[in-house]
NUZAKE-800603 format. One line per 3 residues: their letters; for each residue x, z, y of C-alpha. Coordinates in Angstrom, 2 decimals, m for minus. Layout:
A = X,Z,Y | ...
This chain:
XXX = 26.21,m11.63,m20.88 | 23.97,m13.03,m24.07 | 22.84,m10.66,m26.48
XXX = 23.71,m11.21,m30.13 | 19.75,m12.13,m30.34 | 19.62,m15.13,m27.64
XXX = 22.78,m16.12,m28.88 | 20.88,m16.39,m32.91 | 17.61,m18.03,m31.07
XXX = 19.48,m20.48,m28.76 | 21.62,m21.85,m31.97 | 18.18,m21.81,m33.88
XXX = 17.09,m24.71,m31.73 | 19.89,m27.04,m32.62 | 20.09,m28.69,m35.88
XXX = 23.15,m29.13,m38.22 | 24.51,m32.25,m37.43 | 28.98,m32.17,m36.37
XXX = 28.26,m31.85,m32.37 | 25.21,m29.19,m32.69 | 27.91,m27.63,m34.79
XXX = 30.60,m27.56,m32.31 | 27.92,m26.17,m29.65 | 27.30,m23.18,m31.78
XXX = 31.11,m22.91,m32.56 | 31.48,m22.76,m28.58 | 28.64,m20.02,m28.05
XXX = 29.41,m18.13,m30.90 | 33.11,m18.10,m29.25 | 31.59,m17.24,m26.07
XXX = 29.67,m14.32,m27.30 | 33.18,m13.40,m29.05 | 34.72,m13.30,m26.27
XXX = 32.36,m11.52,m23.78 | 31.92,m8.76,m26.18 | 35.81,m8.38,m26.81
XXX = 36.06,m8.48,m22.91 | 33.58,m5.79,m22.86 | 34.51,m3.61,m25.02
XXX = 38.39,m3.90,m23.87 | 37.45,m2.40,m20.77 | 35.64,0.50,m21.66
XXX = 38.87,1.13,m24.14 | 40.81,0.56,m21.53 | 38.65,3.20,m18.94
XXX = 37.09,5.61,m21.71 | 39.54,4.72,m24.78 | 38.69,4.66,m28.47
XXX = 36.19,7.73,m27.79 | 34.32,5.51,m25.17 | 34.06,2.68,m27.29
XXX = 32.16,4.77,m30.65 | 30.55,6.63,m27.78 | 29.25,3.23,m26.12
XXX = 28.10,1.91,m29.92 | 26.08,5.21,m30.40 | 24.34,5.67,m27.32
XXX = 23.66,1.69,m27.45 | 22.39,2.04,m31.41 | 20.28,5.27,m30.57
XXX = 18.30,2.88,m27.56 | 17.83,0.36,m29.94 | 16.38,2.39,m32.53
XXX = 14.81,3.91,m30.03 | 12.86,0.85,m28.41 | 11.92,0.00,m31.90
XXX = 9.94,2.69,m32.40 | 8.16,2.36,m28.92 | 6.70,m0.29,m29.94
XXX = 4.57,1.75,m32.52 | 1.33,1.85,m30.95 | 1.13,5.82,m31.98
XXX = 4.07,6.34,m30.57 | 3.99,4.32,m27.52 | 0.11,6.40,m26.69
XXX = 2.42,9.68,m27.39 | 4.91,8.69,m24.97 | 2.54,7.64,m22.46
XXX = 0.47,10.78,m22.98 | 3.46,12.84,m21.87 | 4.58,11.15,m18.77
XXX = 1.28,11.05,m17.48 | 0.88,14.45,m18.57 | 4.26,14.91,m16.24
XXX = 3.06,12.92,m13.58 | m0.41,15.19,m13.24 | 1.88,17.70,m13.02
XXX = 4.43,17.08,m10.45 | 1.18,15.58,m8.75 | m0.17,19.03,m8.52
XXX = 2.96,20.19,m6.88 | 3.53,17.65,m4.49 | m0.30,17.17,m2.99
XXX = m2.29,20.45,m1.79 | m6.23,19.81,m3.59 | m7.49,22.38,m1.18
XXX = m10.46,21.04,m0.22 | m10.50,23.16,3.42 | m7.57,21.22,4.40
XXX = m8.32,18.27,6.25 | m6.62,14.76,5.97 | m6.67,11.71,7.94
XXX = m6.95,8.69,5.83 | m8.35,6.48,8.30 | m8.10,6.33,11.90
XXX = m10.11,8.91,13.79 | m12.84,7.29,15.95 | m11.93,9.35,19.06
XXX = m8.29,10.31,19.64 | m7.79,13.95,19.09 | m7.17,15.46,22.85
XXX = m3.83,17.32,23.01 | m4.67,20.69,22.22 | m6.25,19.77,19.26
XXX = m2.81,17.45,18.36 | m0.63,20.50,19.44 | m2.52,22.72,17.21
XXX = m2.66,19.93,14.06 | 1.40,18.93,14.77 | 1.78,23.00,13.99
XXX = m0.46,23.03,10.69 | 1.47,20.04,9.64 | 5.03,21.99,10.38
XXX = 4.15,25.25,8.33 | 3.09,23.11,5.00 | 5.33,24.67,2.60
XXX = 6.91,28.04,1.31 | 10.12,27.36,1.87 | 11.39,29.40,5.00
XXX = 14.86,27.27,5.78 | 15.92,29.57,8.26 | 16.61,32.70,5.88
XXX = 20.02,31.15,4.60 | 18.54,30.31,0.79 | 18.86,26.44,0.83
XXX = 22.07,24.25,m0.46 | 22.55,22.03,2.53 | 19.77,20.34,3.43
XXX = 19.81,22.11,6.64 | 22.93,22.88,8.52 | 21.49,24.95,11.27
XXX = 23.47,24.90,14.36 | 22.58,27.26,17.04 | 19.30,27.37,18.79
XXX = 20.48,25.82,22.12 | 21.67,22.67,20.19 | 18.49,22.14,18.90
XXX = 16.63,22.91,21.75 | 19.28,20.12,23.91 | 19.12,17.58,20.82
XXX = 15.25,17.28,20.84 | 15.11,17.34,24.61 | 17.81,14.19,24.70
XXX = 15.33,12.98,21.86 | 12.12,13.27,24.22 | 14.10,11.74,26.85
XXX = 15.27,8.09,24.73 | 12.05,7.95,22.42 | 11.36,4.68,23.50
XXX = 14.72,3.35,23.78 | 16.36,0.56,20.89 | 19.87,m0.14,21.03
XXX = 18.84,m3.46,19.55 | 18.38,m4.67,23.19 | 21.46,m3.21,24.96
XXX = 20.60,m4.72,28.00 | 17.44,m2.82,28.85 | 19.16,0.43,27.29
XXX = 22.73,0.35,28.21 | 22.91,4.30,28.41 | 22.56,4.08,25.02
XXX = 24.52,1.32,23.98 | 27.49,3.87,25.93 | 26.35,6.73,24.13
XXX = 26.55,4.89,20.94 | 29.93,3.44,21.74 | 31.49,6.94,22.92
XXX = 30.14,8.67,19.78 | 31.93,6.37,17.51 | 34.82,6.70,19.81
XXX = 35.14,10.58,18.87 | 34.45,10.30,15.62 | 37.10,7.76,15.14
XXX = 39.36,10.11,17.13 | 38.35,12.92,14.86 | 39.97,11.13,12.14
XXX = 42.87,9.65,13.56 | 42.47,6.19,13.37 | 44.44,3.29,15.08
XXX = 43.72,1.39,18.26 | 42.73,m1.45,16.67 | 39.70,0.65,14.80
XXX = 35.82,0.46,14.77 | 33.08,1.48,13.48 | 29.00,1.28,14.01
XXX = 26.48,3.67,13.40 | 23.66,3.99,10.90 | 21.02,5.81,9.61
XXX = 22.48,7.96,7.25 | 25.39,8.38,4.97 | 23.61,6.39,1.91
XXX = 23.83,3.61,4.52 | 26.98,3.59,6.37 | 28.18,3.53,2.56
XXX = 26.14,0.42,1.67 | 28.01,m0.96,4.90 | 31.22,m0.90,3.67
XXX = 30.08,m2.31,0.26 | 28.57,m5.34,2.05 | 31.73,m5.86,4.00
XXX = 34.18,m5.44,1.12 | 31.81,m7.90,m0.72 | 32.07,m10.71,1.93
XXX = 35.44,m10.04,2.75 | 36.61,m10.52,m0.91 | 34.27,m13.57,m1.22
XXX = 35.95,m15.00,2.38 | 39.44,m14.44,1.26 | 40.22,m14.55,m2.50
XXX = 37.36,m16.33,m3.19 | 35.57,m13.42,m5.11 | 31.97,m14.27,m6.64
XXX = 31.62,m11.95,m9.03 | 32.44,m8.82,m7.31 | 33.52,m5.52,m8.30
XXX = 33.93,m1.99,m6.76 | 35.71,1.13,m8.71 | 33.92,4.37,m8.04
XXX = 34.71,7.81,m9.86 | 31.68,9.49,m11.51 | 31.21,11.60,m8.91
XXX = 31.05,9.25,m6.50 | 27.77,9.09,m4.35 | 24.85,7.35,m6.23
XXX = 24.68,5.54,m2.95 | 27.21,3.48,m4.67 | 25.09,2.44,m7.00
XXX = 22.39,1.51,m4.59 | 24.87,m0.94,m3.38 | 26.27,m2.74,m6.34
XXX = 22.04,m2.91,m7.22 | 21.32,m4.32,m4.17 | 24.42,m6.51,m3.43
XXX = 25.30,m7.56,m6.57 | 28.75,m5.67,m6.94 | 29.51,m4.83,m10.21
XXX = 29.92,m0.81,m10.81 | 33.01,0.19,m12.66 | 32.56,3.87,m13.20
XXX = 36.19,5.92,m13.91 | 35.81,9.44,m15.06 | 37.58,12.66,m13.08
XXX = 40.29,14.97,m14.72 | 38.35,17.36,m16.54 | 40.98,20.05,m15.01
XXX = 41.00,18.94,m11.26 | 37.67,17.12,m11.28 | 39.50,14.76,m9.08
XXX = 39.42,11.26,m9.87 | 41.49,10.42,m12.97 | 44.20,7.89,m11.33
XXX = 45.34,6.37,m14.49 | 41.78,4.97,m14.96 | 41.88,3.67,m11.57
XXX = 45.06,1.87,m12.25 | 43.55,0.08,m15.57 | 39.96,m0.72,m14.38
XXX = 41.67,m3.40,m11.31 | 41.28,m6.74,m12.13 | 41.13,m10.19,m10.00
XXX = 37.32,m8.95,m9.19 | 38.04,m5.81,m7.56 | 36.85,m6.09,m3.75
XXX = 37.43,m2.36,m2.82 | 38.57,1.55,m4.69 | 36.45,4.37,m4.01
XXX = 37.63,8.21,m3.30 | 35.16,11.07,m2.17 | 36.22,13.79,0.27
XXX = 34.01,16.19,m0.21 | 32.63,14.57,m3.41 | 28.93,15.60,m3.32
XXX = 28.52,17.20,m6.81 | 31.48,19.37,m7.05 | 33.03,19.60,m3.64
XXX = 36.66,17.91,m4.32 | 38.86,16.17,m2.77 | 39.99,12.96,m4.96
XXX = 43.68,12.45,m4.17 | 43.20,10.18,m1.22 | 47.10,9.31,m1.03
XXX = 47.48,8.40,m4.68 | 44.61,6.34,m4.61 | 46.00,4.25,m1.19
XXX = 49.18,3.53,m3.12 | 47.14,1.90,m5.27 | 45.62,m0.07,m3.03
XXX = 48.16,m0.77,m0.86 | 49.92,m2.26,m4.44 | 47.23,m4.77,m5.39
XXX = 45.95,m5.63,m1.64 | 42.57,m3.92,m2.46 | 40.74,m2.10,0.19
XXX = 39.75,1.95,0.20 | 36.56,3.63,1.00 | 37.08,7.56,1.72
XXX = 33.72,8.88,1.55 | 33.61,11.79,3.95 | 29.95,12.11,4.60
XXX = 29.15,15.42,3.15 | 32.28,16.79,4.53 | 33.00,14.52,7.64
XXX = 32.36,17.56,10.15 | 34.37,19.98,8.70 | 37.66,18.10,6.94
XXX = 38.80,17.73,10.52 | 38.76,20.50,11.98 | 40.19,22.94,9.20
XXX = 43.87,22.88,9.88 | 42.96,24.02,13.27 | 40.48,26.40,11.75
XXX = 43.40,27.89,9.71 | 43.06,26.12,6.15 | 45.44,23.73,4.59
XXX = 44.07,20.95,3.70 | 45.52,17.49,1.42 | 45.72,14.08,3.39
XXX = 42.35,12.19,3.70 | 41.75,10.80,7.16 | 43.47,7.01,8.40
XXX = 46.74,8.60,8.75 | 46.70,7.61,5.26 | 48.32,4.43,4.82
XXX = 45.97,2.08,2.43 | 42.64,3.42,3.65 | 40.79,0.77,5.69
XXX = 37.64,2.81,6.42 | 35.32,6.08,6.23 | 31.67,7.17,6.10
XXX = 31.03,10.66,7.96 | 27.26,12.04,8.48 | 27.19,13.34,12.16
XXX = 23.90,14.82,10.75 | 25.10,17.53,8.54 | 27.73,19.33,9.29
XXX = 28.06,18.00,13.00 | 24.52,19.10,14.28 | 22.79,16.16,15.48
XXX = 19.51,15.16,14.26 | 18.77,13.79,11.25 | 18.88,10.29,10.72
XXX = 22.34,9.50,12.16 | 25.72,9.05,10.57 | 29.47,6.53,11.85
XXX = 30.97,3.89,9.35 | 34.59,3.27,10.18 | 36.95,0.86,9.51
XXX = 40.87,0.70,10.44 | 40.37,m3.15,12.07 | 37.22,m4.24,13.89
XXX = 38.02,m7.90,12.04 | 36.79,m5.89,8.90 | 34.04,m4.35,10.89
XXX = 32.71,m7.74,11.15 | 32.34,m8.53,7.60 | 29.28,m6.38,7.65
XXX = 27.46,m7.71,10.37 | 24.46,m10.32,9.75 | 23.59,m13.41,12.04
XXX = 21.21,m15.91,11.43 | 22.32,m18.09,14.75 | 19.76,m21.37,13.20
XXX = 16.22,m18.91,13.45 | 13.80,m20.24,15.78 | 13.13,m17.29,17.39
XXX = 16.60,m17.57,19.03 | 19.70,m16.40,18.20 | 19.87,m13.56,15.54
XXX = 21.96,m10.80,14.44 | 22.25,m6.94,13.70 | 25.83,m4.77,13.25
XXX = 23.51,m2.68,10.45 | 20.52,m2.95,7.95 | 17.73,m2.37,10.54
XXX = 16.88,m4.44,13.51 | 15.08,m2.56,15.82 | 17.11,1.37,15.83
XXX = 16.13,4.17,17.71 | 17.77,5.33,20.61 | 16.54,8.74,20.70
XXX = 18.95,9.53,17.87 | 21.75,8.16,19.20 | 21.19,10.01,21.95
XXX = 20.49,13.24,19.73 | 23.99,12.82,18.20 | 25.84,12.52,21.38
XXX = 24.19,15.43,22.45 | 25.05,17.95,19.72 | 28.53,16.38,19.93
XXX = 29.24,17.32,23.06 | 27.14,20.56,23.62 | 29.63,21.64,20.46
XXX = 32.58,19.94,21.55 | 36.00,20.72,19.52 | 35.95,24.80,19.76
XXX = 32.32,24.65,18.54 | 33.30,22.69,15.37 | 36.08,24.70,14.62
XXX = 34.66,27.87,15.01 | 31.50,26.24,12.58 | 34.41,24.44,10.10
XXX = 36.04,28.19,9.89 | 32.83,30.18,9.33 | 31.09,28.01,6.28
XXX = 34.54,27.23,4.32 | 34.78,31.25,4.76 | 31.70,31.92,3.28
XXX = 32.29,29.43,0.72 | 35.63,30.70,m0.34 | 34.03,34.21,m0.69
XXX = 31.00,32.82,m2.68 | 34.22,30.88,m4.87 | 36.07,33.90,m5.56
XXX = 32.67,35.76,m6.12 | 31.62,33.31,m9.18 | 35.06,33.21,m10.88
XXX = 34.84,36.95,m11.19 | 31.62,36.72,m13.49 | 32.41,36.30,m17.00
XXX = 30.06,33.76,m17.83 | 30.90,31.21,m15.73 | 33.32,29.23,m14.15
XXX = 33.89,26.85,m11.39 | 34.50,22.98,m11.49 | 38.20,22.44,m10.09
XXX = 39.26,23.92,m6.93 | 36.53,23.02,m4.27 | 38.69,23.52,m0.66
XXX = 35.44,23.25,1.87 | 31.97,24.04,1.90 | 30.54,23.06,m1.96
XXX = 31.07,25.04,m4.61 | 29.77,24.28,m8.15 | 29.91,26.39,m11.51
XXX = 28.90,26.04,m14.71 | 28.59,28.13,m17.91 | 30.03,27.80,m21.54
XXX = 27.55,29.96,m23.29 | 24.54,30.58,m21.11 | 21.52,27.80,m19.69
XXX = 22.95,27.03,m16.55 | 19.26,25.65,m15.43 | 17.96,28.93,m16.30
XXX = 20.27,30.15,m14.05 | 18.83,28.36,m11.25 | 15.42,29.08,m12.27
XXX = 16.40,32.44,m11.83 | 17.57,31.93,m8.35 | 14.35,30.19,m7.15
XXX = 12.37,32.51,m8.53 | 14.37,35.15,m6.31 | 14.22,32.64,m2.74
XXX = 17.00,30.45,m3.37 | 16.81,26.28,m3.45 | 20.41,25.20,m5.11
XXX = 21.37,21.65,m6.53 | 20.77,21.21,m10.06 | 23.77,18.76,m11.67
XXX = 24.26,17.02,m14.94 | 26.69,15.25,m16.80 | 27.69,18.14,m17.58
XXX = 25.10,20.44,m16.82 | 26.07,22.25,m13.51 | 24.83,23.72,m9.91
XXX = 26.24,24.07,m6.79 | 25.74,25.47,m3.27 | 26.49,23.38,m0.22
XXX = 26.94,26.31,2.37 | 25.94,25.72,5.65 | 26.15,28.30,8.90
XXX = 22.80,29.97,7.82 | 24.29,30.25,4.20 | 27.47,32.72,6.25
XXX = 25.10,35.78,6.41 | 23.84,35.58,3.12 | 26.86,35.87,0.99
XXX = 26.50,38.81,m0.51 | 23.16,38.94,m1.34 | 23.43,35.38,m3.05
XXX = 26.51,36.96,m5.32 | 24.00,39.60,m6.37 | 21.20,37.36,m6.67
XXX = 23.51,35.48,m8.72 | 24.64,38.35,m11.10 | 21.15,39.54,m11.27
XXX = 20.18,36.05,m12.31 | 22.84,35.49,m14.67 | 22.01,39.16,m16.33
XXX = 18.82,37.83,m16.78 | 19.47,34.66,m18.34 | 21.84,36.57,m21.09
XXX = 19.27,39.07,m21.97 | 16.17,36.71,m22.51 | 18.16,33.98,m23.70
XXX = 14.59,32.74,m25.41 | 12.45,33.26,m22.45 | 10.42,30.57,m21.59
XXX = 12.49,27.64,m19.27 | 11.67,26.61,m16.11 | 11.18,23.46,m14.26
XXX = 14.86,22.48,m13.87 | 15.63,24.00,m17.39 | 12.92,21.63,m18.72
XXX = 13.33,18.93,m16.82 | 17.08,18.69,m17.57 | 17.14,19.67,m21.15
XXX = 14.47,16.76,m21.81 | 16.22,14.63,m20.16 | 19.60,14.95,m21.91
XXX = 17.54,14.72,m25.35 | 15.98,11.02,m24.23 | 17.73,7.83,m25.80
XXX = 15.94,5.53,m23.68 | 16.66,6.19,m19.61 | 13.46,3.80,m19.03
XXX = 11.21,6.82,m19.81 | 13.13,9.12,m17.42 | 12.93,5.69,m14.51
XXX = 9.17,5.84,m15.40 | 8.71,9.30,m14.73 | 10.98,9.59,m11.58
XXX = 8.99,6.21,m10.05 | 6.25,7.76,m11.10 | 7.40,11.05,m8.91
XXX = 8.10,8.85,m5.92 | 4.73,7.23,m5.80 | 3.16,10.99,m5.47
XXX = 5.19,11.63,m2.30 | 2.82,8.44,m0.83 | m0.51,9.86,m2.06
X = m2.53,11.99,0.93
């Protein structure tokens, strides 16, 4: 859309005379228009409070990019991301000079004891000790044995690539029968398929491709657009960035934290090529009202994306596990396909995950072939070419090592231990819990204390949680090392809270910093320069 300033400048250039006239009567209609348009659909999403809320934050950047360009001011703000970059630097890179690096190849292979004993110093970098139940997620810690059978199937397939299934066809069967269970896991029809990728963010950017060329294909769609709640994954995003899909962001009840439907209903237009729900949603752990939202698409002829990847290993096995649980799966008329991580809460290792859709003929909207390339005929189900097999084969082994009892017994010990931790935080005064989280994530906030301080609090006693925003928030993803450590993360929790309220003035911590700057900047380009600033550190040796 022109801004109000390349409309001014492009009308500059023409002079007065009747048809340079009607030109500018044309783009100033234009510009009319596209602005109505605009704001008419945040009123219609975010209502009259959107709107003054749109024209404020929008004012505030301006007047905020004006004064960047102040040559003080621009040195000040440079000053102190650089200052931030040193130090997030500092904690990213060791500067002990005893530790040695390889930044060039070694002129003699190391032999293998000396590669044994380096792969080992390279393992125990970090403080962290994953195993002692203190992490949200990250690592979902099956038994031993799995672990032990996952990296031997691993050893076993390192050099195999399902891109050439006929030199590897054990794993082109082990890659078929994995997406056969999952899709059996959540009752899908005969006619259903799926692939599998490298992780949830891109099993999720699959079904954004294929919504985008199936709308294109047939309705014509070239200007495409995909509704998502707020708490949808910012995987979404990474998809309407790279693919060109439009983002229409709905907010959640503020009651439920499920996605509000109402919004859902008003942001659908010719454009929209699929509706998003999240079950678990990753911030707060809630189920969006999957049936709802398929009515809705069922209505309009608009496809539905369930995102189960943080919870796609425990959803289905609950009712057997003993907990009731809303509808979510493809017994859900309306939904047309799922993402679920089979590296989370299903074992294997990481790096795997199953996009699946309720026809194969959709499945094939996200494929890529280049049949004219002179290196012969070309195409790839996924993003990557090349794939390895060793994870495939990974994932079908912790699959069936575990088998159905093993996931149920799992599914029935985490949601446990996160209904305890649940009940646990709603007893403590000062805070309170977003919605009513049903699986493994639970996330709670406070009305009159730091919630970042909170955290602080709990790292500096062992624990790594998720810090949240918008509002301010944290959660705990529990996983089966989090089941022995319930208790002592309640106290921990008190203890930290007690804290907090009795040095309300003490100095912040990282995430209390980091977050309360960031809610106090205009201008998001300063927060973009400082996290691509961060992920440049995590290449420097």
């Amino acid at each position: 859309m022109l801004t109000a300033e390349q409309v001014r400048l492009t009308l500059a250039t023409f002079g007065t005379s009747p048809r340079a006239n009607t030109f500018k009567n044309i783009a100033l209609l234009y510009f009319a228009i596209t602005t109505a348009s605009r704001l008419g659909r945040i009123l219609l999403l975010r209502g009259p409070t959107g709107i003054l809320q749109e024209i404020s934050e929008k004012t505030k950047r301006s007047i905020f990019r004006l004064f960047r360009m102040i040559p003080s001011v621009q040195n000040k703000i440079q000053t102190e991301v650089n200052k931030t970059l040193k130090d997030m630097e500092h904690s990213v890179i060791s500067n002990d000079p005893e530790q040695k690096k390889y930044l060039t190849l070694p002129e003699m292979g190391l032999d293998e004891q000396a590669l044994r004993s380096e792969l080992q110093r390279y393992r125990d970098m970090g403080t962290i000790d994953w195993t002692a139940g203190q992490i949200s997620g990250t690592i979902y810690h099956a038994e031993e044995k799995i672990n032990e059978l996952s990296s031997e199937a691993y050893a076993i397939f390192s050099q195999s690539n399902p891109l050439h299934a006929d030199i590897f066809p054990g794993v082109r069967q082990m890659e078929a029968e994995v997406i056969s269970m999952v899709l059996n896991m959540y009752n899908a029809p005969s006619d259903a398929g799926g692939a599998m990728t490298s992780g949830g963010t891109e099993s999720i950017l699959m079904a954004c491709r294929a919504y985008r060329e199936m709308g294109r294909e047939l309705k014509g769609i070239t200007e495409p657009e995909m509704i998502v709640p707020v708490t949808g994954h910012a995987a979404f995003d990474k998809a309407a960035d790279y693919f060109g899909i439009r983002l229409v962001h709905v907010p959640v009840d503020k009651k439920t934290w499920k996605v509000d439907i109402k919004a859902v209903k008003r942001a659908i237009n010719w454009n929209t090529v699929m509706i998003v729900g999240s079950a678990i949603g990753f911030p707060h752990g809630i189920i969006d009202d999957v049936p709802e939202l398929a009515k809705i698409a069922v209505k309009y002829n608009i496809p539905l994306h369930v995102d189960c990847c943080l919870g796609g290993f425990l959803l289905p096995f609950m009712e057997k596990a003993g907990f009731t649980i809303p509808p979510f799966d493809f017994r859900v008329p309306g939904v047309t396909s799922i993402s679920c991580d089979t590296h989370k809460y299903g074992f294997a290792p990481k790096g795997s995950s199953v996009i699946m859709y309720a026809s194969k003929k959709t499945r094939q909207f996200q494929y890529f072939v280049a049949q004219s390339w002179t290196g012969g005929i070309y195409a790839s189900p996924t993003i990557p070419g090349s794939r390895p097999g060793a994870l495939v084969a990974g994932c079908w082994t912790a699959m069936t090592k575990m088998g159905l009892s093993g996931y149920v017994d799992s599914t029935q010990r985490i949601v446990q231990a996160a209904q305890e931790i649940k009940r646990g935080v709603l007893a403590m005064e000062d805070l309170f819990v977003f919605g009513d989280p049903l699986v493994s994530v639970v996330a709670f906030g406070s009305h009159n204390l730091n919630i970042y301080a909170i955290n602080d609090a709990m790292s500096s006693r062992g624990w790594s949680l998720n810090a949240l925003q918008n509002p301010p928030a944290m959660h705990i993803a529990c996983t089966l090392a989090t089941v022995p450590t319930v208790d002592q993360f309640l106290k921990d929790l008190a203890d930290s809270v007690a804290q907090v309220k009795n040095n309300p003035s003490q100095d912040a911590g990282s995430t209390a910093a980091m977050y309360g700057s960031a809610a106090t900047i205009p201008d998001k380009s300063i927060l973009d320069d400082v996290v691509k600033g961060y992920l440049d550190c995590l290449y420097k040796a």
